[in-house]
C-alpha positions in Angstrom: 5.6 -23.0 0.0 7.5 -21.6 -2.6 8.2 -17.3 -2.4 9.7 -14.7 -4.9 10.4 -11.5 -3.1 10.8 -8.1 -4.5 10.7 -4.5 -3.6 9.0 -1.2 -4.9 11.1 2.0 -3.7 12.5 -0.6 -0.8 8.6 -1.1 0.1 8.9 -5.3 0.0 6.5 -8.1 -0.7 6.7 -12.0 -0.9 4.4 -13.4 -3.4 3.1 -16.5 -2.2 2.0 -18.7 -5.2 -1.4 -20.4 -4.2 -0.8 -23.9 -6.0 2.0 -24.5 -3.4 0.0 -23.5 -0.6 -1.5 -26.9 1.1 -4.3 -25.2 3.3 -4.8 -21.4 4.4 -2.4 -19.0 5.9 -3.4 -18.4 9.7 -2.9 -14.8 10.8 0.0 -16.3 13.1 1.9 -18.1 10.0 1.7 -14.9 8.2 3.3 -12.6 10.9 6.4 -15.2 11.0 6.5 -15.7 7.4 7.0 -12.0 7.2 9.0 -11.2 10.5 12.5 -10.2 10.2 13.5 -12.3 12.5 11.5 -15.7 12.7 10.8 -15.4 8.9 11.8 -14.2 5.1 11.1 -10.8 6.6 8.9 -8.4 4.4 6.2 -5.3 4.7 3.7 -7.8 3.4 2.7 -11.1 2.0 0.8 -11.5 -1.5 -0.8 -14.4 -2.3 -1.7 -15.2 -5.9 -2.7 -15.6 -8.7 -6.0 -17.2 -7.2 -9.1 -17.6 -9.8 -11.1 -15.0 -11.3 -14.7 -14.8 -12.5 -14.4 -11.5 -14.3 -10.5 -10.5 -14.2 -7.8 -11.8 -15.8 -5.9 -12.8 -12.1 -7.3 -12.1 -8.4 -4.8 -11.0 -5.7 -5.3 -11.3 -2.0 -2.9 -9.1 0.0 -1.9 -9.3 3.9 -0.1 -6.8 5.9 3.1 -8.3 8.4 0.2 -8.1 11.2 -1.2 -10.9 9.6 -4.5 -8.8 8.8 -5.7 -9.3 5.5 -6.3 -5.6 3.3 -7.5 -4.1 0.5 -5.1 -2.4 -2.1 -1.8 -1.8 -2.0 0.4 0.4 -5.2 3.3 -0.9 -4.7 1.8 -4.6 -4.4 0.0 -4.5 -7.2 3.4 -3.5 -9.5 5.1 -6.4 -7.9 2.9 -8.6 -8.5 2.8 -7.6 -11.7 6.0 -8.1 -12.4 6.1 -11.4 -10.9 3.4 -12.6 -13.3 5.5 -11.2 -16.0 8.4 -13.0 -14.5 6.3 -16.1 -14.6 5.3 -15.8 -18.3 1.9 -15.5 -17.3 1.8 -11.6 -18.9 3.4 -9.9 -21.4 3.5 -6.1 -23.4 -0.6 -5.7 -23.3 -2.5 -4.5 -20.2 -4.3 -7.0 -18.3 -6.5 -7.3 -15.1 -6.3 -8.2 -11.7 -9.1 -8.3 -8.8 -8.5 -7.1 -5.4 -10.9 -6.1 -2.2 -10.4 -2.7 -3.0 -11.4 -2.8 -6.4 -10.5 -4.2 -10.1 -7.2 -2.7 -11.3 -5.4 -2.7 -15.1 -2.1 -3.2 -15.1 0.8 -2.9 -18.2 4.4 -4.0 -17.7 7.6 -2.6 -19.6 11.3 -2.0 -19.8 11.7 -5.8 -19.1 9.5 -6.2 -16.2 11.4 -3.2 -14.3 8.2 -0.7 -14.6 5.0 -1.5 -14.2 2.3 1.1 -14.6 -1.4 0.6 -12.8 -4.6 2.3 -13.5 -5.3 2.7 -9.5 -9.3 3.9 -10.2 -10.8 6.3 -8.9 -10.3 8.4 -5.9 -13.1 9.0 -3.7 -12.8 11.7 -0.4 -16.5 10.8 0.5 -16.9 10.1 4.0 -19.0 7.4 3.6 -16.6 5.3 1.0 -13.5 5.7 2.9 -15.0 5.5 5.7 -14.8 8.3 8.2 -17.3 9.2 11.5 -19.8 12.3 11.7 -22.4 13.0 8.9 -21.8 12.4 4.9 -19.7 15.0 3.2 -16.5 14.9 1.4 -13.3 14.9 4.1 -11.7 18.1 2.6 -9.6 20.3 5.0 -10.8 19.9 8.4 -8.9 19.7 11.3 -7.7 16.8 14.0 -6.3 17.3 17.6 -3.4 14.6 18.4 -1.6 15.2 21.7 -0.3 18.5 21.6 -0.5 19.5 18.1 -3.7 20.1 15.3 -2.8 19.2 11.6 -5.2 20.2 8.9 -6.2 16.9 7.0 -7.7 15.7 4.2 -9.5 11.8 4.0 -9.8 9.9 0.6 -10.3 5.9 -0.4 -8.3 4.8 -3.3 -9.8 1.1 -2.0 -8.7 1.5 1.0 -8.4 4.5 3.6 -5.9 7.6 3.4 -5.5 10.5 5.6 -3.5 13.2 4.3 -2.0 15.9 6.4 -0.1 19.3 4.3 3.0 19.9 6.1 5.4 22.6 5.5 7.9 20.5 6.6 8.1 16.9 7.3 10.4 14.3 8.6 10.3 10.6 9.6 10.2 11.7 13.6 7.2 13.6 12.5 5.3 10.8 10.8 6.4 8.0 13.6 5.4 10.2 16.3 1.9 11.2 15.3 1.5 8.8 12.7 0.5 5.9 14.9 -2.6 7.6 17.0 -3.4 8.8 13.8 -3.9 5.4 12.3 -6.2 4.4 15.2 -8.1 7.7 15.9 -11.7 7.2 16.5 -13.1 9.0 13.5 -11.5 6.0 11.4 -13.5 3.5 12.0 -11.6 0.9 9.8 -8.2 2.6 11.2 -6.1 4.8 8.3 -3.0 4.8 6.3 -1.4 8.5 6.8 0.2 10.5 5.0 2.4 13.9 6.0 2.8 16.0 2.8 5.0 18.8 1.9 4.4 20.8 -1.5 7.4 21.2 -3.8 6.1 22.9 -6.4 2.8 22.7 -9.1 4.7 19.1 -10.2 5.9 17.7 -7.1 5.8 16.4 -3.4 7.1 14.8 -1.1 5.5 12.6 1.6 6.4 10.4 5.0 3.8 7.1 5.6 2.7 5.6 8.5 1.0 2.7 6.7 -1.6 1.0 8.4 -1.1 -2.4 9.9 3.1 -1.8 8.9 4.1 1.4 10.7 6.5 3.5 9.1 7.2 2.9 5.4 9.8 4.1 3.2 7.3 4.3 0.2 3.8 3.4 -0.7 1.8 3.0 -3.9 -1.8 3.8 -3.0 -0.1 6.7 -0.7 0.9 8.6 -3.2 -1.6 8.4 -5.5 -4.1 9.8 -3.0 -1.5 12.4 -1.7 -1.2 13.3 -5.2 -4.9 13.9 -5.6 -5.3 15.6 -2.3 -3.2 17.6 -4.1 -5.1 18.6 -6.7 -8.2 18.7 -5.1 -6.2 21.6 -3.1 -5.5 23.3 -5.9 -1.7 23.0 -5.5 -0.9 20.8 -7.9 -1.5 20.1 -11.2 -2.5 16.6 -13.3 1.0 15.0 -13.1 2.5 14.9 -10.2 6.0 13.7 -9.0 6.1 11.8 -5.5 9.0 11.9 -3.7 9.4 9.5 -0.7 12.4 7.9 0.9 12.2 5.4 -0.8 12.5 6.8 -4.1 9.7 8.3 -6.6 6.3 7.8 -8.5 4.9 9.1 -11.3 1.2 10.0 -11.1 -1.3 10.8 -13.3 -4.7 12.2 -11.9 -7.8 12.8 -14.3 -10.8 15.1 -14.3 -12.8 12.7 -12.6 -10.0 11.8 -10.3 -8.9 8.7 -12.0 -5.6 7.6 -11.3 -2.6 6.0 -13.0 0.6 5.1 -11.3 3.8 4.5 -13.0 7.2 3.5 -11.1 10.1 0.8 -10.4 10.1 -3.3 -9.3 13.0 -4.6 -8.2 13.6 -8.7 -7.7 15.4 -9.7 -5.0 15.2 -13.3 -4.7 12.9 -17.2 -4.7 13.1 -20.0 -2.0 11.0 -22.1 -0.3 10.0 -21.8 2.8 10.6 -24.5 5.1 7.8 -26.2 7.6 9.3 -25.9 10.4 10.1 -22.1 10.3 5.9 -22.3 10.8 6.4 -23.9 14.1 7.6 -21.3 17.2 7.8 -22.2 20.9 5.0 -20.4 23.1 7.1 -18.4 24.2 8.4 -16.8 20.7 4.8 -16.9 19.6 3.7 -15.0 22.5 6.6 -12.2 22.3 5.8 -11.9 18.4 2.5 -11.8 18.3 2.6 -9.0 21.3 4.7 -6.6 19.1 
């Protein structure tokens, strides 16, 4: 199987190209393809691009768990850029189909930025999906442990909880960010958010990403961050998101549209070999426990 990997704000992806792929990728062959140890090493595996009925390319995307999800920011600009890198796209905008939705995306400064028209966000409880009785998820509270967070709960394609901060920190998000992710009320578990508001322009958030853990930046993170934001009334249309992994540049409409625009980074190709594929029970036990 032949890889490219690259990173997004040191948020890293292997793009699997299908047409070197003999048969399907258990959930087992992902988590090693993507373990640090036993494989490449990534936050997630892409595969594509894979036919398309009604889009220009169609992207499947799998987290290091070897669960298969909907959307990811960050994903979608490096896979992007690896069709760009693959002379399969140029200057104009062109479309790719994911599980969370049909995406528009345009690459410049020689493949280095990539901007993506996310959609829309929704904070319906119903579309992201979140327990109890339809309304939108807009400032209500959750209990974890010792400590209540106000919290707000939006689908950009695939689940976000949001949580305004006046100060945040990755021992904040890795503490609480993990019950969070699995709290009842989210019945398809939650990516989470902790933000902290810098000024009309600008935030700054810590991820717990579902199905990865703690995450040094995330596409679909901030754009919903960003449009918690707003829907707050704290920010304004363009907003700034700082992570530690660097910064976005988002763009939310009146009908809560959004457009992200940031950095790809290549870091290498290969192959990867059969027999990295095959672990003793024993490793495949330990791994698969983690």
């Amino acid at each position: 199987m032949r890889f490219a990997k690259y990173h997004a704000l040191g948020n890293d992806y292997l793009v699997l190209d299908p047409r070197t792929v003999d048969r399907g990728l258990s959930p087992q062959q992902i988590r090693l393809i993507c373990d640090r140890h036993y494989g490449v090493g990534s936050d997630g595996l892409l595969l594509g691009p894979l036919p398309s009925g009604d889009c220009d390319f169609t992207l499947r995307l799998f987290n290091p768990d070897g669960g298969e999800f909907e959307k990811s920011g960050n994903g979608l600009r490096i896979f992007a850029r690896f069709l760009w890198d693959e002379g399969r796209v140029g200057a104009l905008p062109f479309t790719i189909s994911t599980p969370g939705g049909v995406v528009t995306a345009q690459v410049s400064e020689f493949g280095r930025r990539v901007t993506v028209d996310m959609g829309f966000v929704s904070f319906s409880s119903s579309a992201i999906p979140v327990a109890g009785p339809p309304r939108d998820v807009v400032d209500e509270a959750i209990t974890i442990d010792d400590r209540t967070f106000r919290f707000c709960a939006a689908t950009i394609g695939n689940p976000h909880c949001v949580i305004l901060c006046d100060s945040i920190d990755a021992g904040l998000t890795q503490r609480y960010g993990p019950a969070i992710e699995r709290d009842r009320r989210f019945p398809n578990r939650t990516n989470v958010q902790f933000m902290q508001i810098l000024d009309r322009s600008a935030i700054r958030i810590e991820i717990w990403e579902r199905g990865v853990g703690y995450t040094l930046a995330s596409g679909s993170s901030s754009c919903v961050a960003a449009a918690v934001a707003r829907r707050l009334g704290l920010c304004d249309s363009r907003v700034s998101v700082t992570m530690p992994g660097g910064l976005l540049d988002i763009a939310i409409a009146d009908d809560w549209r959004v457009m992200m625009t940031g950095p790809v980074t290549k870091i290498c190709t290969g192959i990867i070999a059969a027999e990295s594929l095959v672990l003793s029970e024993q490793a495949c036990n330990e791994l698969l426990s983690s």
